[in-house]
C-alpha positions in Angstrom: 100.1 95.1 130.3 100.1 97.8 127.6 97.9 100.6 127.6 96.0 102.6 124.6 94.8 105.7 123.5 93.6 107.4 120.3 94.5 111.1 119.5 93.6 112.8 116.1 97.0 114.8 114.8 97.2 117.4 112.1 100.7 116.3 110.2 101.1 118.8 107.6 97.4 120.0 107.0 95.9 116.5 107.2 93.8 115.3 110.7 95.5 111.7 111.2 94.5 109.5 113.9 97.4 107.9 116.0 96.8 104.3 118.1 99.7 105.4 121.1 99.9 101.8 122.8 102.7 101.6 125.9 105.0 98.9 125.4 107.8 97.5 127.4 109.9 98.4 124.5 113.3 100.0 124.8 112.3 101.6 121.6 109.0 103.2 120.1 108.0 102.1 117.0 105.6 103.4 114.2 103.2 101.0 112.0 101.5 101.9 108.8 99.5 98.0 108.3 96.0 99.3 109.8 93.6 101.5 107.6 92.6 104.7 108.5 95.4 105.2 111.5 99.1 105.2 112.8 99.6 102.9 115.5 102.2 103.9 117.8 104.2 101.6 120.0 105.5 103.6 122.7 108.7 102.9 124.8 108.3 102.1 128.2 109.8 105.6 129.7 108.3 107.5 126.7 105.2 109.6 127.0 102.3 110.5 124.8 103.9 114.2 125.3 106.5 113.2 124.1 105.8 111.3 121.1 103.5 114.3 119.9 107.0 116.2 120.4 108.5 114.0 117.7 105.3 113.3 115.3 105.3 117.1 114.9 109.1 117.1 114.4 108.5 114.5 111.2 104.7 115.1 110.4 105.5 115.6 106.4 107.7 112.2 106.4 104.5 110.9 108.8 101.8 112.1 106.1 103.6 110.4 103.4 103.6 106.9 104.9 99.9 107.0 105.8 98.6 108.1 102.7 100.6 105.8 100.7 99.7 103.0 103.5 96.0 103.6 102.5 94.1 101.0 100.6 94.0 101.6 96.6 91.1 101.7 94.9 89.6 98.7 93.5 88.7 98.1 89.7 86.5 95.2 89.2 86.2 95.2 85.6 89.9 93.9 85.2 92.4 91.5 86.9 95.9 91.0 86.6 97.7 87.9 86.5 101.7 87.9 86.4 101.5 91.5 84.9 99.2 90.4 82.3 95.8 92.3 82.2 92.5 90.8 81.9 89.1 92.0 81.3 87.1 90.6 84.3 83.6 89.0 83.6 80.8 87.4 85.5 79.6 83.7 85.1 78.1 80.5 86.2 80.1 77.3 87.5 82.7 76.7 89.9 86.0 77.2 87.9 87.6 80.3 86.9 88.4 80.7 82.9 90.7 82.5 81.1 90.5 83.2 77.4 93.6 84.4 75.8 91.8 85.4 72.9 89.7 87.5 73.9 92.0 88.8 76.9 89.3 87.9 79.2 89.0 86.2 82.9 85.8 84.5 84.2 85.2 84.5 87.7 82.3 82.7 88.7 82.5 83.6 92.3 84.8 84.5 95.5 85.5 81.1 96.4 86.4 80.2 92.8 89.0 83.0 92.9 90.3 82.1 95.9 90.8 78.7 95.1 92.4 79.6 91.3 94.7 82.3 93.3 95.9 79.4 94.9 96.4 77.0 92.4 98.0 79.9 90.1 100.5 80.5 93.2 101.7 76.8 94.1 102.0 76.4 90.4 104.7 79.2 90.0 106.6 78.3 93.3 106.5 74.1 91.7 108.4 76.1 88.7 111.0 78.3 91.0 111.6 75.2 93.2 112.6 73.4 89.7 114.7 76.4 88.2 116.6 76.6 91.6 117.2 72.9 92.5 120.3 73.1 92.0 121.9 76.0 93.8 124.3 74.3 94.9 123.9 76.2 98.6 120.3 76.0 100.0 118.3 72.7 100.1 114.8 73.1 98.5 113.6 69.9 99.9 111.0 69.6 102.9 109.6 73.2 102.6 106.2 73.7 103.0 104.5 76.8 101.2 101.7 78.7 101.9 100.0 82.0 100.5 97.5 84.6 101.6 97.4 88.2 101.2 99.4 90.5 103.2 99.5 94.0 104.4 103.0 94.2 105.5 105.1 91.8 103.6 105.8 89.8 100.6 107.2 87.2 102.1 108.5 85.7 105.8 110.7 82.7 106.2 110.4 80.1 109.7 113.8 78.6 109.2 113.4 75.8 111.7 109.9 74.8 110.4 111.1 75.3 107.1 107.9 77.3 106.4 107.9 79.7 103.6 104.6 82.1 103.8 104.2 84.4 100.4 101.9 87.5 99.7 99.4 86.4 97.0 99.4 90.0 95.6 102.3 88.8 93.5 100.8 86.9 91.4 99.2 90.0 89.8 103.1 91.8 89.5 105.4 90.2 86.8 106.7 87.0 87.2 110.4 88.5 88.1 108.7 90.0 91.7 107.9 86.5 93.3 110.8 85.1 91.6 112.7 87.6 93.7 110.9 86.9 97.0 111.1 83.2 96.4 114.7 83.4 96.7 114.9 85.9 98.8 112.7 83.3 101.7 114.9 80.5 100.7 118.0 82.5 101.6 116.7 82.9 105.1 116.8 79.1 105.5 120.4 79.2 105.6 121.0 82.9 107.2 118.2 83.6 109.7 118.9 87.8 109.5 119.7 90.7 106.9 123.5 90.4 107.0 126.3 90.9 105.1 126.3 87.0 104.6 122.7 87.1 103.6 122.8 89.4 100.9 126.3 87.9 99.4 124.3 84.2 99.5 121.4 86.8 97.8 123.5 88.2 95.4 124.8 84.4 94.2 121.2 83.0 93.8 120.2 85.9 92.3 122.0 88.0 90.9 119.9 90.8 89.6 117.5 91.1 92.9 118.8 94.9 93.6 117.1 96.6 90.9 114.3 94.3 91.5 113.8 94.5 94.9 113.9 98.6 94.3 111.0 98.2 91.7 109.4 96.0 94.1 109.4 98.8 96.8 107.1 101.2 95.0 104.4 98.6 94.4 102.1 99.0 97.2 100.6 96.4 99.2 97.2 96.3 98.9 
């Protein structure tokens, strides 16, 4: 059973909250994915004394991550869409419209969204799966796809389910970003891990995905 407790920090000038939860790790870990706090998993012979110890040992590298962990500000008056920017308006109906003459996007509603989102996404990967057919290495057949927004990832791979989940935030990045994490999941059907293999069966599917995956880094999950 783990156990928790919340202490406010000052790393580098700014009060942070920290989340210390005991695990029966042989490691302790820090997460960035919640809001507002650092959650700490603790090592089983590690103590909160301890981990203040090393926080204070690497409270500017500490600040960094949470403040660029933290939520960005939302502008409702435009939406992206595959690095395109629209003006976002208002309206009536059930069905999201976008005008390319104008450079604007209706959104009738939430639900609408959601449901265009969706649409938008399964279309792309219906493209990737046809531009990568055939690879010649990974069989694209019998995957299932979802998508839903993320705070963590772009992307994870079940290689026995053959399940392939993707962050929906990248169909507002360029085309190039889901392109990359497309092939990136598919690659972990054949290697499960981030080995040497892995990245060689990378590099042959896609070729570029270095410089990529380095731009990809410094957009921030929102």
């Amino acid at each position: 059973m783990s156990s928790t407790r919340v202490k406010t920090l000052t790393c580098d000038g700014l009060e942070i909250p920290f989340r210390f939860i005991k695990k029966n790790n042989k490691y302790s870990y820090f997460y960035f994915n919640e809001p507002g706090i650092i959650k700490v998993h603790m090592a089983k012979r590690t103590s909160i004394r301890q981990m203040i110890r090393h926080i204070e040992q690497q409270q500017t590298t500490l600040k960094k991550r949470f403040i660029d962990a933290q939520p960005l500000p939302k502008d409702d008056s435009i939406y992206r869409l595959f690095g395109k920017t629209y003006t976002r308006l208002n309206g009536e109906g059930d069905t999201v419209i976008i005008n390319d003459n104008d450079g604007s996007i209706t959104i009738p509603s939430d639900h609408a969204l959601k449901q265009f989102e969706q649409t938008q996404m399964m279309r792309a990967i219906t493209h990737l799966e046809e531009k990568y057919q055939n690879n010649g290495v990974i069989k694209l057949s019998d995957i299932t796809y979802n998508a839903s927004y993320m705070i963590s990832r772009y992307g994870s791979c079940h290689k026995q389910k053959r399940k392939i989940h993707l962050n929906l935030q990248l169909i507002h990045e360029d085309m190039i970003y889901l392109e990359y994490v497309f092939c990136h999941e598919i690659c972990h059907l054949k290697v499960a891990n981030h080995s040497k293999a892995f990245y060689a069966l990378l590099q042959s599917i896609f070729p570029e995905y270095k410089p990529v995956r380095k731009a990809l880094k410094k957009i921030r999950l929102r």
